[in-house]
PDB file with one MODEL, atoms N, CA, C and O in Angstrom:
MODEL        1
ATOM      1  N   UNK A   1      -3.533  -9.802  41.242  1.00  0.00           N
ATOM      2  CA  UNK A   1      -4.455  -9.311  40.237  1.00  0.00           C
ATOM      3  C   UNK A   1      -3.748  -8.386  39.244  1.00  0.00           C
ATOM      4  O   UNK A   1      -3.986  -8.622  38.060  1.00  0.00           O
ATOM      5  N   UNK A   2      -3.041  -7.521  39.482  1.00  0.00           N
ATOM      6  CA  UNK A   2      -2.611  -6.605  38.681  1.00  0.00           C
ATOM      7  C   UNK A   2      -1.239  -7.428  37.786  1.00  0.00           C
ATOM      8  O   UNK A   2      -1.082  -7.116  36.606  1.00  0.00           O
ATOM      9  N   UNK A   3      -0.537  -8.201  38.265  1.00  0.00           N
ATOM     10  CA  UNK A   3       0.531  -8.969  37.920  1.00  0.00           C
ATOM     11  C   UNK A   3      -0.387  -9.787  36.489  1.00  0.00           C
ATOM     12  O   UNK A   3      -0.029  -9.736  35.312  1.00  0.00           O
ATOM     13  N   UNK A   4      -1.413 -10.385  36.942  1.00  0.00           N
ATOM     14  CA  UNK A   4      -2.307 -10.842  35.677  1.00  0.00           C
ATOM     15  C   UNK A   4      -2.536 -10.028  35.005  1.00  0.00           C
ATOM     16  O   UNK A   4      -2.062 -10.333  33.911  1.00  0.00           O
ATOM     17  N   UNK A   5      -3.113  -8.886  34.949  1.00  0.00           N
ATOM     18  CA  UNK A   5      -3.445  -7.995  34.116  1.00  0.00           C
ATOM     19  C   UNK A   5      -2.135  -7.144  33.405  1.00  0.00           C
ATOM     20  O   UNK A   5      -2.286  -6.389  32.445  1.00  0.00           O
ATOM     21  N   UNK A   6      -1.138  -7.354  33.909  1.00  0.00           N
ATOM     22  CA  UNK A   6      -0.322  -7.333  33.187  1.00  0.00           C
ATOM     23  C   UNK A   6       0.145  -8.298  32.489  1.00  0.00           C
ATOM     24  O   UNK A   6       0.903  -8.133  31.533  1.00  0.00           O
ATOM     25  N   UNK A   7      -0.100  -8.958  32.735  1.00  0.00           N
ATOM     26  CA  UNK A   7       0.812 -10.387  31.900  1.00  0.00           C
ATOM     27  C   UNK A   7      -0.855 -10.318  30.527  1.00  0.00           C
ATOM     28  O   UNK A   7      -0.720 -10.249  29.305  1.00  0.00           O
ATOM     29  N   UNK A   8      -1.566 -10.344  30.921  1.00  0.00           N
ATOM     30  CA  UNK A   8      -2.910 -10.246  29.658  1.00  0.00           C
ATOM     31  C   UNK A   8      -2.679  -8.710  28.939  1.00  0.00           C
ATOM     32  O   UNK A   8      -2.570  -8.923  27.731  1.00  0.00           O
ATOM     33  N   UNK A   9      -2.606  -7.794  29.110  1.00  0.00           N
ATOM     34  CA  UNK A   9      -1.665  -6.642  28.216  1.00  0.00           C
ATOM     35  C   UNK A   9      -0.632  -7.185  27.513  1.00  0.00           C
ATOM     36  O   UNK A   9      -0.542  -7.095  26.288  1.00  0.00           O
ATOM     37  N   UNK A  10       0.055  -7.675  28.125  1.00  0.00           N
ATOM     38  CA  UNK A  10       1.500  -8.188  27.007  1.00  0.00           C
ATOM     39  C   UNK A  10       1.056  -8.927  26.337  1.00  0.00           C
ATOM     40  O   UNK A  10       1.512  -8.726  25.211  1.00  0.00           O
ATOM     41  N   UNK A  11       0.231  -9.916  26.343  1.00  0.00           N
ATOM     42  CA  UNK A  11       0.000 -11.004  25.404  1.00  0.00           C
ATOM     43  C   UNK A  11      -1.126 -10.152  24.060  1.00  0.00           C
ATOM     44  O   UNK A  11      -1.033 -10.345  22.848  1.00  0.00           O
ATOM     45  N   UNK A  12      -2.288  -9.066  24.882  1.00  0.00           N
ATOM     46  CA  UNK A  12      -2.589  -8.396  23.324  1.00  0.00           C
ATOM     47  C   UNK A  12      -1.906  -7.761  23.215  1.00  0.00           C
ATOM     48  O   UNK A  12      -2.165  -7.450  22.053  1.00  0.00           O
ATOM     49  N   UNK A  13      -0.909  -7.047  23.525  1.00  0.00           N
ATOM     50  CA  UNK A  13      -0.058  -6.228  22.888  1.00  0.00           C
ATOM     51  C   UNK A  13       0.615  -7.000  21.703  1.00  0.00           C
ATOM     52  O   UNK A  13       0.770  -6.585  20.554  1.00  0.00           O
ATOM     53  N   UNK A  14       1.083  -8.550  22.371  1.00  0.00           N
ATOM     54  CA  UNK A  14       2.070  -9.262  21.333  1.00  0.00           C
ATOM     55  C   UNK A  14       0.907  -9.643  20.601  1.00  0.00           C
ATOM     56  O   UNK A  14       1.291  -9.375  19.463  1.00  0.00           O
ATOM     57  N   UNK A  15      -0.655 -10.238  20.429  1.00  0.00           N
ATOM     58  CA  UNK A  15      -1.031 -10.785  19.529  1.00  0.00           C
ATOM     59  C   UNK A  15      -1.697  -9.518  18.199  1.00  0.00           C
ATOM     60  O   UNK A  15      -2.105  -9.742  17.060  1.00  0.00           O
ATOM     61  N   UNK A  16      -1.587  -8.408  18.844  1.00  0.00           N
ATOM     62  CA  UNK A  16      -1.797  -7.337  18.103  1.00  0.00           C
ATOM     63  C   UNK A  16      -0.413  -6.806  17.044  1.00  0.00           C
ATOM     64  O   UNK A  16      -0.704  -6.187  16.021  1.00  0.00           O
ATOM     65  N   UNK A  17       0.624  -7.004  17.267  1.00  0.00           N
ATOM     66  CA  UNK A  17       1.778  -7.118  16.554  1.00  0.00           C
ATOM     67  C   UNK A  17       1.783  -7.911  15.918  1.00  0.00           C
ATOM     68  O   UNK A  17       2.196  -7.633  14.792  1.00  0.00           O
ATOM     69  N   UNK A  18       1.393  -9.255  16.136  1.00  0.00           N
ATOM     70  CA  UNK A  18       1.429 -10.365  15.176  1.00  0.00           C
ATOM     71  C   UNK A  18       0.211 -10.221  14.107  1.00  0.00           C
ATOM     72  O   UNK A  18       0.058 -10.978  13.149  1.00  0.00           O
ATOM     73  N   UNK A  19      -0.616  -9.139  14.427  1.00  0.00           N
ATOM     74  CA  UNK A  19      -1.638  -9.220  13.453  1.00  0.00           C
ATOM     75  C   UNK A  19      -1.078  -7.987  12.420  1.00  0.00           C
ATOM     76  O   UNK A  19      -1.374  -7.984  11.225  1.00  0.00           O
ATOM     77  N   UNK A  20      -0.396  -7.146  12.925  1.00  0.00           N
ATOM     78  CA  UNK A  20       0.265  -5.940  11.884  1.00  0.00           C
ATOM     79  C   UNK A  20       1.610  -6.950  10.959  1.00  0.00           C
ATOM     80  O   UNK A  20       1.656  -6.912   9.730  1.00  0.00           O
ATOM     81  N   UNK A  21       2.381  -7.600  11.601  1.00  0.00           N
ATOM     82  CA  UNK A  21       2.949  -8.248  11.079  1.00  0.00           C
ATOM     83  C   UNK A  21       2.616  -9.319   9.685  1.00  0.00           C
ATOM     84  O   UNK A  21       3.273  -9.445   8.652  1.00  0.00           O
ATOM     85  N   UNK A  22       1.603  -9.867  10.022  1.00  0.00           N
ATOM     86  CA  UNK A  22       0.658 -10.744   9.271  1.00  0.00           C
ATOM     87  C   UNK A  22       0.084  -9.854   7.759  1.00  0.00           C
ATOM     88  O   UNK A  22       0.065 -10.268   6.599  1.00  0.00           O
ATOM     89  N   UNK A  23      -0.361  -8.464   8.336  1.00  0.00           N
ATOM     90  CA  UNK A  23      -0.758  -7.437   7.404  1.00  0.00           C
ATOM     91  C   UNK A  23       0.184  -7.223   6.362  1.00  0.00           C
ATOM     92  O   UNK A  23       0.025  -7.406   5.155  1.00  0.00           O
ATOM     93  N   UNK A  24       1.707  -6.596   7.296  1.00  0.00           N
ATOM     94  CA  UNK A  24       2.519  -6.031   6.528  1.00  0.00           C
ATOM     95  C   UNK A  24       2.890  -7.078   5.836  1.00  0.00           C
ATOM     96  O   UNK A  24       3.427  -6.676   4.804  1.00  0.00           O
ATOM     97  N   UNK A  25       2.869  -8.332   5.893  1.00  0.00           N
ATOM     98  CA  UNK A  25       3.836  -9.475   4.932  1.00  0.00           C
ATOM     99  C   UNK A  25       2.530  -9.510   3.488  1.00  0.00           C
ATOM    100  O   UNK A  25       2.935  -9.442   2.328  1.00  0.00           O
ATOM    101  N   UNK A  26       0.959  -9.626   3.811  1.00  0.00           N
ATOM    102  CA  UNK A  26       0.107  -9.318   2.689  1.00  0.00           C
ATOM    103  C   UNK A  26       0.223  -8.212   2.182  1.00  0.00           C
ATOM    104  O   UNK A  26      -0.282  -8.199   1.059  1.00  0.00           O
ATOM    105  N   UNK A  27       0.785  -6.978   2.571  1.00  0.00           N
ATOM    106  CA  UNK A  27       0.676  -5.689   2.297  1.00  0.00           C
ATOM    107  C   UNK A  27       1.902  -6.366   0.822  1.00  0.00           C
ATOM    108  O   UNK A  27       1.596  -6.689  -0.326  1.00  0.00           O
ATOM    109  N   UNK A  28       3.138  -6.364   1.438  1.00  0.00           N
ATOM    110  CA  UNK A  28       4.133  -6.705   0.720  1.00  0.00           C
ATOM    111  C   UNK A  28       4.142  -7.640  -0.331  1.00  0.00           C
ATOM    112  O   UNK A  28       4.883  -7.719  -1.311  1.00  0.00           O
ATOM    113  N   UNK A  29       2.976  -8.495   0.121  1.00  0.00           N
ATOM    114  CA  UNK A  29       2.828  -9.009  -1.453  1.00  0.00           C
ATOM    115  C   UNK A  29       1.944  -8.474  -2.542  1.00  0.00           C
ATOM    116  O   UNK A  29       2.315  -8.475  -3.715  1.00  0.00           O
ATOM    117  N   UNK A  30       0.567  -7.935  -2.090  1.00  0.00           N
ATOM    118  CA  UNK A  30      -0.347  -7.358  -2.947  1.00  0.00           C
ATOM    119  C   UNK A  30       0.834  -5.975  -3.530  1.00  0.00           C
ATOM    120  O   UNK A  30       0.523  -5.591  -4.658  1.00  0.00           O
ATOM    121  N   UNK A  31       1.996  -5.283  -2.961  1.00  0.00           N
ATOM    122  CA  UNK A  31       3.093  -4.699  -3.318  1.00  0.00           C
ATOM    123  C   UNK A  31       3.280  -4.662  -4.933  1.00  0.00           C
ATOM    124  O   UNK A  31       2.952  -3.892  -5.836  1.00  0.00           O
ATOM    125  N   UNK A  32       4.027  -5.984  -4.819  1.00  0.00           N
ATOM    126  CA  UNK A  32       5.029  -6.751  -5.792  1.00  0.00           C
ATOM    127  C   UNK A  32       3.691  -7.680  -6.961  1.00  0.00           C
ATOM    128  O   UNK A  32       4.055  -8.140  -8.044  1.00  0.00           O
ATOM    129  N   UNK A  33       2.629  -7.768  -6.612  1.00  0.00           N
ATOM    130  CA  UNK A  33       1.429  -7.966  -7.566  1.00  0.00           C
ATOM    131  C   UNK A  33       1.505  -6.562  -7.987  1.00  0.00           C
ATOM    132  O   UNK A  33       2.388  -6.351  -8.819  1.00  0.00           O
ATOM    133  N   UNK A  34       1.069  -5.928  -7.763  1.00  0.00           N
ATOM    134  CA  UNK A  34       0.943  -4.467  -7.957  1.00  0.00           C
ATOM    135  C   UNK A  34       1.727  -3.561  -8.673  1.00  0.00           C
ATOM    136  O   UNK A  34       1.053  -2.766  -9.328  1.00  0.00           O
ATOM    137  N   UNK A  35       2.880  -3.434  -8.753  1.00  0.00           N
ATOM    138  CA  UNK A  35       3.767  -3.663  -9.351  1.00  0.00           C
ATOM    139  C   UNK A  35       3.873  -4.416 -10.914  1.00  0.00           C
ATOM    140  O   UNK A  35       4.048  -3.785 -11.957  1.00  0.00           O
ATOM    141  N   UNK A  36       3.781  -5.348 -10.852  1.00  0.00           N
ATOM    142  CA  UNK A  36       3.520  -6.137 -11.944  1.00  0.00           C
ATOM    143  C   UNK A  36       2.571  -5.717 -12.526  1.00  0.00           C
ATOM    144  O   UNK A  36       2.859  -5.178 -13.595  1.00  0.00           O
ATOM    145  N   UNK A  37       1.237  -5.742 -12.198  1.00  0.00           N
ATOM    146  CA  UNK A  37       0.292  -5.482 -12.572  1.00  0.00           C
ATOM    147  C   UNK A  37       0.116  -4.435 -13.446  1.00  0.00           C
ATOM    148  O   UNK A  37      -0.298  -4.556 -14.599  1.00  0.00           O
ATOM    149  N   UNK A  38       0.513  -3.126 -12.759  1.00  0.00           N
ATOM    150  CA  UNK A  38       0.757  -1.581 -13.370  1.00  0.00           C
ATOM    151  C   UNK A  38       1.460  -1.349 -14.691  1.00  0.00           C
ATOM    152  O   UNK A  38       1.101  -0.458 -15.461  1.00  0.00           O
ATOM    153  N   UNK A  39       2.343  -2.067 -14.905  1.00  0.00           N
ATOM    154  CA  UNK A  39       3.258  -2.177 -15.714  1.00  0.00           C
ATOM    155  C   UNK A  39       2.833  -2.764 -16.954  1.00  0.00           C
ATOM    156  O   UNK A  39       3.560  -2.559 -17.926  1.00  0.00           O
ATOM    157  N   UNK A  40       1.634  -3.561 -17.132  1.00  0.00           N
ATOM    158  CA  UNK A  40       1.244  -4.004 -17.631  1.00  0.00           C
ATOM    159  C   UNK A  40      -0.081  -3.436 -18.298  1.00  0.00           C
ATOM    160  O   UNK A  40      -0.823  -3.967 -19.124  1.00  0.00           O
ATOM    161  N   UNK A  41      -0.158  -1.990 -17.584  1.00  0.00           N
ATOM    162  CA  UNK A  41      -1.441  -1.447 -17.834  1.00  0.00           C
ATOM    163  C   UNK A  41      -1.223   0.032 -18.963  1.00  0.00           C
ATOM    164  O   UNK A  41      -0.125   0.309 -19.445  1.00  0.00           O
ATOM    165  N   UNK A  42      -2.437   0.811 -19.216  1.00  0.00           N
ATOM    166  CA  UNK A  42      -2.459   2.172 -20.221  1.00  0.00           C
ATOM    167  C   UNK A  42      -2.102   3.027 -19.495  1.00  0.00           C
ATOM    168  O   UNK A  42      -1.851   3.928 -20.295  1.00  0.00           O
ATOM    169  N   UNK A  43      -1.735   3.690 -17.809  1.00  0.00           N
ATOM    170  CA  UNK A  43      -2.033   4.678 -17.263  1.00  0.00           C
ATOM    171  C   UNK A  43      -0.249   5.074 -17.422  1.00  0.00           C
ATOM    172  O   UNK A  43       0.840   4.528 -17.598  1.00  0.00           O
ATOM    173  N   UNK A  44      -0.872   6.402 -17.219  1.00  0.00           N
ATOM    174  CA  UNK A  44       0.240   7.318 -17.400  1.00  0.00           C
ATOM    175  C   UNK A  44       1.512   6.963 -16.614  1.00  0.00           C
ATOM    176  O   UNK A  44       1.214   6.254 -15.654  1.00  0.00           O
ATOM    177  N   UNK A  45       2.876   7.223 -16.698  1.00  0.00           N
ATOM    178  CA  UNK A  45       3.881   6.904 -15.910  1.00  0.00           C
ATOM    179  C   UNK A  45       3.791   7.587 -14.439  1.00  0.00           C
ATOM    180  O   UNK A  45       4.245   7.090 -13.408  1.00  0.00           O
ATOM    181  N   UNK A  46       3.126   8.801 -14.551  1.00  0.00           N
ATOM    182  CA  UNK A  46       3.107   9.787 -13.520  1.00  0.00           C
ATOM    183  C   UNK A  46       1.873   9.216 -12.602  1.00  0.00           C
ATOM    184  O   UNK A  46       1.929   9.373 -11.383  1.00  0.00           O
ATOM    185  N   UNK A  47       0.483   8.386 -13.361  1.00  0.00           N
ATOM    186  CA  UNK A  47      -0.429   7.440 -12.202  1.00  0.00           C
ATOM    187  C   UNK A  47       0.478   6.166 -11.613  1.00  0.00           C
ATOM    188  O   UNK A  47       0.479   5.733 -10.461  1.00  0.00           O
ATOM    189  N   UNK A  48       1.177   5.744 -12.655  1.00  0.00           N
ATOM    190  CA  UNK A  48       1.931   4.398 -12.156  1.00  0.00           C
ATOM    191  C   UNK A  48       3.151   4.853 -10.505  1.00  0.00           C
ATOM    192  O   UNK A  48       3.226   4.326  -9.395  1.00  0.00           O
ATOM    193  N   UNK A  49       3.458   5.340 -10.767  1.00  0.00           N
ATOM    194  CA  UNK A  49       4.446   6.128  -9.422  1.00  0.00           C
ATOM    195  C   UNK A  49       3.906   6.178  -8.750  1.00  0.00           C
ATOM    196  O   UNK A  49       4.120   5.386  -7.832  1.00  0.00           O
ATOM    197  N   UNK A  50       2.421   7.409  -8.579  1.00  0.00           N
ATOM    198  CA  UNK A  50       1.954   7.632  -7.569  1.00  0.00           C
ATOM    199  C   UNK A  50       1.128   5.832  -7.011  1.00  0.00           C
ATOM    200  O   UNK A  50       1.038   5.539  -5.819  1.00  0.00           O
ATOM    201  N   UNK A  51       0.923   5.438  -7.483  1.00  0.00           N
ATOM    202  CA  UNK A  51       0.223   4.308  -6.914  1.00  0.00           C
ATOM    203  C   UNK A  51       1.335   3.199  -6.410  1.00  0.00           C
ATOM    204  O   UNK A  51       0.922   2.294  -5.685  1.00  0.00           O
ATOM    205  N   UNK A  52       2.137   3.221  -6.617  1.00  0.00           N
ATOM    206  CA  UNK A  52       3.732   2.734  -6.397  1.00  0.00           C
ATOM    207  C   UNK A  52       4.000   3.400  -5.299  1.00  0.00           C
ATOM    208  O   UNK A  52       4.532   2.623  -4.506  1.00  0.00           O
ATOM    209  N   UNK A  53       3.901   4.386  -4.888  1.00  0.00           N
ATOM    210  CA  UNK A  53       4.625   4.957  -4.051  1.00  0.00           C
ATOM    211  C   UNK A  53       3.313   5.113  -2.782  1.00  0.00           C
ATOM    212  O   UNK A  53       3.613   5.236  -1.595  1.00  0.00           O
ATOM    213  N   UNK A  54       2.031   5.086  -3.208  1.00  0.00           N
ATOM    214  CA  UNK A  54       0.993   5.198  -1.789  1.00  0.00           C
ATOM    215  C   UNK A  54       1.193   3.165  -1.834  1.00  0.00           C
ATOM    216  O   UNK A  54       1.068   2.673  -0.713  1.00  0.00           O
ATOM    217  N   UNK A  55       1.326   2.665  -2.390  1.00  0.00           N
ATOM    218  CA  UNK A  55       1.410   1.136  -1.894  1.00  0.00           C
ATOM    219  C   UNK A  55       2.597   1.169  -0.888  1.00  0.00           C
ATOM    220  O   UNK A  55       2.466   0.623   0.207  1.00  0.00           O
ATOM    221  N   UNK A  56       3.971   1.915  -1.303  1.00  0.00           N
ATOM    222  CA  UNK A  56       5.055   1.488  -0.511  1.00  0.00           C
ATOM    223  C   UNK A  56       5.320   1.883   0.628  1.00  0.00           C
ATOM    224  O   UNK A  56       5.835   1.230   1.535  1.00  0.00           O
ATOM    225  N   UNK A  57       4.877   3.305   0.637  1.00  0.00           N
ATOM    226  CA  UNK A  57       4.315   4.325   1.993  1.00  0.00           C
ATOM    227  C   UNK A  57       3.388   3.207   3.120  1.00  0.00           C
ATOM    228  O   UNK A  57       3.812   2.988   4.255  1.00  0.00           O
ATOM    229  N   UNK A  58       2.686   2.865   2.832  1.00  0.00           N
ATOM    230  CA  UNK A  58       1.424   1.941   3.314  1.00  0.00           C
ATOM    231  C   UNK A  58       2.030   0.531   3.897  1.00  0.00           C
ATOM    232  O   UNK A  58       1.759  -0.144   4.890  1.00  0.00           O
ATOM    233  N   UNK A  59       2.891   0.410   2.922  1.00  0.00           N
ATOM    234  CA  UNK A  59       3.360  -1.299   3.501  1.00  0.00           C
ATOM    235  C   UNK A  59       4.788  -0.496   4.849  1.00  0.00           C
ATOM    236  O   UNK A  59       5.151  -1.132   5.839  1.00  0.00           O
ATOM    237  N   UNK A  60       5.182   0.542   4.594  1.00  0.00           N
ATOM    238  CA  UNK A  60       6.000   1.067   5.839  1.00  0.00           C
ATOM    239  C   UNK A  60       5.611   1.132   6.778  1.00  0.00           C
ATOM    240  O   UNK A  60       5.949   0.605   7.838  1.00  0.00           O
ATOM    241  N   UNK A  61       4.591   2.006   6.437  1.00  0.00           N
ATOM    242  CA  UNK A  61       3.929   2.441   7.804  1.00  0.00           C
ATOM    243  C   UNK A  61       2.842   1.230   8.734  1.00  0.00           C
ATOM    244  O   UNK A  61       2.364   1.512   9.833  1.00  0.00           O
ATOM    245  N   UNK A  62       2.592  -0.196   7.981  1.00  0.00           N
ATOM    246  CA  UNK A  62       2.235  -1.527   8.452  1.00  0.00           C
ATOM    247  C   UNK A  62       3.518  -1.635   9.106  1.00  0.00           C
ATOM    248  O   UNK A  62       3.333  -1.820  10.309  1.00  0.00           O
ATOM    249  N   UNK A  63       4.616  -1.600   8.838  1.00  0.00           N
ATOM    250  CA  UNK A  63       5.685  -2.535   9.226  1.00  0.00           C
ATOM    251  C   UNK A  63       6.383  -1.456  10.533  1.00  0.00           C
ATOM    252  O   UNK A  63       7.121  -1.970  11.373  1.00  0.00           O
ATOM    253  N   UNK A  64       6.118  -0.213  10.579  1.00  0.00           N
ATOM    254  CA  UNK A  64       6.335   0.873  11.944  1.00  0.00           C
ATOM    255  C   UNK A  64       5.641   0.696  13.176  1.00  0.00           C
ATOM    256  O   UNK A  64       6.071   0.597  14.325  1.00  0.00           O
ATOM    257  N   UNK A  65       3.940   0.668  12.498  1.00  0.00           N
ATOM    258  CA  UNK A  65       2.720  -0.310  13.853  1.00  0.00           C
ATOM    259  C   UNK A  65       3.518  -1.533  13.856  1.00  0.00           C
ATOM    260  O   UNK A  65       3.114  -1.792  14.989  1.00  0.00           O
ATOM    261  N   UNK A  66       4.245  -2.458  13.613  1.00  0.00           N
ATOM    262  CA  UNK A  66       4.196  -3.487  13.774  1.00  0.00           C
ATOM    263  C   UNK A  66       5.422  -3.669  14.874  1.00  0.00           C
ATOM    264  O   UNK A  66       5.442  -4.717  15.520  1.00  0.00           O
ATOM    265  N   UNK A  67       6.719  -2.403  15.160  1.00  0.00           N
ATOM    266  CA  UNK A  67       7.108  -2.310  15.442  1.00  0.00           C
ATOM    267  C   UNK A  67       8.327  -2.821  15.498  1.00  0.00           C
ATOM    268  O   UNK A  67       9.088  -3.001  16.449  1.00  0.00           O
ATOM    269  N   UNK A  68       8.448  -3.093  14.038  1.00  0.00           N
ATOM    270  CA  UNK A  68       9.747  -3.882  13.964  1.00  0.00           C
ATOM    271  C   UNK A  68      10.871  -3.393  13.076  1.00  0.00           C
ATOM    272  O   UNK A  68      10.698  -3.542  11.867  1.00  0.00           O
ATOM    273  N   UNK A  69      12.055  -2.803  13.511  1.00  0.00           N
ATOM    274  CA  UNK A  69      12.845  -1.509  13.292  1.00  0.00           C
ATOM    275  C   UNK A  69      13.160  -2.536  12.106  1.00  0.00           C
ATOM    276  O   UNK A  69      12.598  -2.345  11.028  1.00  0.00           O
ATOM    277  N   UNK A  70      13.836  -3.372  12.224  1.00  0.00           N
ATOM    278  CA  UNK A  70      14.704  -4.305  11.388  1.00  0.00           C
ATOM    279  C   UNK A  70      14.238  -4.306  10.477  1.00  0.00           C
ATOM    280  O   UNK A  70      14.979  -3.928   9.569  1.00  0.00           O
ATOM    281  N   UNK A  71      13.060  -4.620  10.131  1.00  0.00           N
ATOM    282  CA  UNK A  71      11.843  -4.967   8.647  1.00  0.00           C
ATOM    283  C   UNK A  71      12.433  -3.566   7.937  1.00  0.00           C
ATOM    284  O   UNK A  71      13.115  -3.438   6.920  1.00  0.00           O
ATOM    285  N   UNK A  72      11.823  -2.407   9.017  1.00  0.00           N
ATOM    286  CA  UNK A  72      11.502  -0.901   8.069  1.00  0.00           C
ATOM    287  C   UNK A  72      12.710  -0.351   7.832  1.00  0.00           C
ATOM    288  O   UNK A  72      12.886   0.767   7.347  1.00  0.00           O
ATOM    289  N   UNK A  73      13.767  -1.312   8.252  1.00  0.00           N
ATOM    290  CA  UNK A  73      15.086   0.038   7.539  1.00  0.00           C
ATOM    291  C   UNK A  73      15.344  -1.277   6.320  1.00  0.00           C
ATOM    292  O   UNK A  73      15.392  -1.067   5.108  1.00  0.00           O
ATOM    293  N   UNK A  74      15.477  -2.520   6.921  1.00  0.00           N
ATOM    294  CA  UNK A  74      15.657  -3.203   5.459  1.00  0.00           C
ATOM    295  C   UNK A  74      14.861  -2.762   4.481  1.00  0.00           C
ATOM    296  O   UNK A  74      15.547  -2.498   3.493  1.00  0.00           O
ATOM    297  N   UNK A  75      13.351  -2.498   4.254  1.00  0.00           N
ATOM    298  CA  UNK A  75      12.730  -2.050   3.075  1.00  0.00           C
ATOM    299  C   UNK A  75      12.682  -0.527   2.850  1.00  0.00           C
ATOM    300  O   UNK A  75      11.905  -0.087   2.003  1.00  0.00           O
ATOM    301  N   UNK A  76      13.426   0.256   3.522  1.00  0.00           N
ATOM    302  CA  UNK A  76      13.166   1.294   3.523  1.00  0.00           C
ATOM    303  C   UNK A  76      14.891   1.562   2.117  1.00  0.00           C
ATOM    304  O   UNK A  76      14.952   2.287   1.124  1.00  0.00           O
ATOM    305  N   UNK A  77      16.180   0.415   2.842  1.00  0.00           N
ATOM    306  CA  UNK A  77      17.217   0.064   2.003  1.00  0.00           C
ATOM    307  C   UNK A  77      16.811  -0.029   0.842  1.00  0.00           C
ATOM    308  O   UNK A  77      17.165   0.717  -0.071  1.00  0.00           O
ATOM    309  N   UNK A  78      15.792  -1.225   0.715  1.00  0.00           N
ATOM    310  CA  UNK A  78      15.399  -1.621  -0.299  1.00  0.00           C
ATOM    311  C   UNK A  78      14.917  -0.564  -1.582  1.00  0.00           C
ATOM    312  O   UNK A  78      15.282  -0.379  -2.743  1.00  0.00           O
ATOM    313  N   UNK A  79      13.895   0.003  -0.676  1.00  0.00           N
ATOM    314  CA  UNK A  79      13.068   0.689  -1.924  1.00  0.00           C
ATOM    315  C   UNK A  79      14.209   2.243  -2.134  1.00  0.00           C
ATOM    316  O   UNK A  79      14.036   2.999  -3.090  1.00  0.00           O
ATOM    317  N   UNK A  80      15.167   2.459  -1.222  1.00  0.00           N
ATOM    318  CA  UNK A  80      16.048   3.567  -1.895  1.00  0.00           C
ATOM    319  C   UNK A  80      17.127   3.088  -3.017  1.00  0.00           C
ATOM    320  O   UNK A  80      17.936   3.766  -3.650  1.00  0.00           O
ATOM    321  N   UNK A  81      16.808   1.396  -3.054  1.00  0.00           N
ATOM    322  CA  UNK A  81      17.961   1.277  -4.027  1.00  0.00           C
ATOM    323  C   UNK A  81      18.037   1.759  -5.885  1.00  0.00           C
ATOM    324  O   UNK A  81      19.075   1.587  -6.525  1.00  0.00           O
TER     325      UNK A  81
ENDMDL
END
């Protein structure tokens, strides 16, 4: 019994990762829309950042729950470039 109930923990544990995962890859695109988007708009340079920067914060911290080191230092590379 307990051997099952462990083996059913691991599997939501893993299908709960796959759902942060799933997030962070939409996160990352509504991103890069977003992005675009802004750039294209009247608001001040100083609204454009901040909304740039709570999108990129947000898609990190998806990709930290998601638990996947590799993702968050590559975009973490990324966005210091």
């Amino acid at each position: 019994m307990d051997k099952e109930l462990s083996f059913n923990n691991k599997i939501s544990n893993w299908m709960s990762n796959q759902q942060f995962l799933f997030q962070a890859d939409s996160i990352q695109e509504n991103l890069l829309l977003l992005k675009r988007r802004i750039s294209d708009t009247e608001l001040s340079d100083i609204d454009k950042d901040l909304i740039e920067k709570i999108a990129e914060e947000t898609l990190i911290l998806s990709l930290i729950f998601a638990n996947n080191k590799n993702k968050v230092d590559a975009l973490i590379n990324y966005l210091s470039a």
